[in-house]
C-alpha positions in Angstrom: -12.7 22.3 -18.6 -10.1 19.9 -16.4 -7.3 20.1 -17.9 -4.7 16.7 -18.2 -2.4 17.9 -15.8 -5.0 18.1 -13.3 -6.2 14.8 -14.2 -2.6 13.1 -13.9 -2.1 14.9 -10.6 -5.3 13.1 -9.1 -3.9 9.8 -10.3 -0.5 10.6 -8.9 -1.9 11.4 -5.4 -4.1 7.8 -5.7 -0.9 5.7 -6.5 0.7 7.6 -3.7 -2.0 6.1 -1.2 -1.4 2.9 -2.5 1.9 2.7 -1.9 1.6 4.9 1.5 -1.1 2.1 2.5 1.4 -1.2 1.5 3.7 0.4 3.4 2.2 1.1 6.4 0.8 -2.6 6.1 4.2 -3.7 6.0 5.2 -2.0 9.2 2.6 -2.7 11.1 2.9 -6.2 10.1 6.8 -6.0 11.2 5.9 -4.5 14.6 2.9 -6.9 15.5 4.4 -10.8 14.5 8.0 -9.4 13.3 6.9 -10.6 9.8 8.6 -9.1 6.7 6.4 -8.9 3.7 7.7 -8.3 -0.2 5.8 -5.4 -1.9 5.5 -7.3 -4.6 3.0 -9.9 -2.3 1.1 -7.4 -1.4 -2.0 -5.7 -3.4 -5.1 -3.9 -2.3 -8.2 -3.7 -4.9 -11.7 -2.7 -3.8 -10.3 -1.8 0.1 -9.5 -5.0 0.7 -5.5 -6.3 1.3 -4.7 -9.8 -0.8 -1.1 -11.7 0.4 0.4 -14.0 -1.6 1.7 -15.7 1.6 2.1 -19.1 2.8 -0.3 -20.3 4.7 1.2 -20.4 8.1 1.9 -16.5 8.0 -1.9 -15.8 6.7 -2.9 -17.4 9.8 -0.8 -15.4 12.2 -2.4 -12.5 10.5 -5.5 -13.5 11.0 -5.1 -14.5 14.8 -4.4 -10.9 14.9 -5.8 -9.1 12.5 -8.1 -7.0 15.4 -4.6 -5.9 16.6 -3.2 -5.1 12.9 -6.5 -3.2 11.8 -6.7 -1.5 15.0 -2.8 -0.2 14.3 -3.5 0.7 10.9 -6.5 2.5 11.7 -4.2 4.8 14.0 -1.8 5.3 11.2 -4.2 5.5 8.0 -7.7 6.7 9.4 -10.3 6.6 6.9 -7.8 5.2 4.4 -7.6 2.2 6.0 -8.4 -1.2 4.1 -11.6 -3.0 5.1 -10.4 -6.7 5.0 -7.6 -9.0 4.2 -7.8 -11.9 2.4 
């Protein structure tokens, strides 16, 4: 039988990616187009990255995004987010 503990461990170490993932995203972000993010704008469901951005900085990102994914890759690994959007 899995006890709760075990259970509430599991989700610990899931909201710890999430939050290890933004900020990596946020860094990498910083180093490519010296763009500062809030947390707050940032969420990740289903592997994929949503922004609440303006419009002119979701462009940069996406001009670059084979540069930002390739960054995150080499920080996250398998962990990292399929998309942004």
């Amino acid at each position: 039988m899995i006890e709760i503990k075990d259970l509430l461990l599991k989700f610990n170490n899931l909201l710890i990616s999430e939050n290890l993932k933004i900020d990596t995203l946020r860094s990498v972000l910083f180093d490519v187009l010296n763009l500062t993010i809030k947390i707050e704008d940032i969420k990740i469901k289903n592997n994929i990255i949503y922004l609440n951005i303006k419009p002119i900085y979701k462009n940069e990102i996406l001009l670059k995004k084979d540069e930002i994914f390739l960054k995150l890759r080499e920080n996250l690994g398998k962990k990292t987010p399929q998309n942004i959007v």
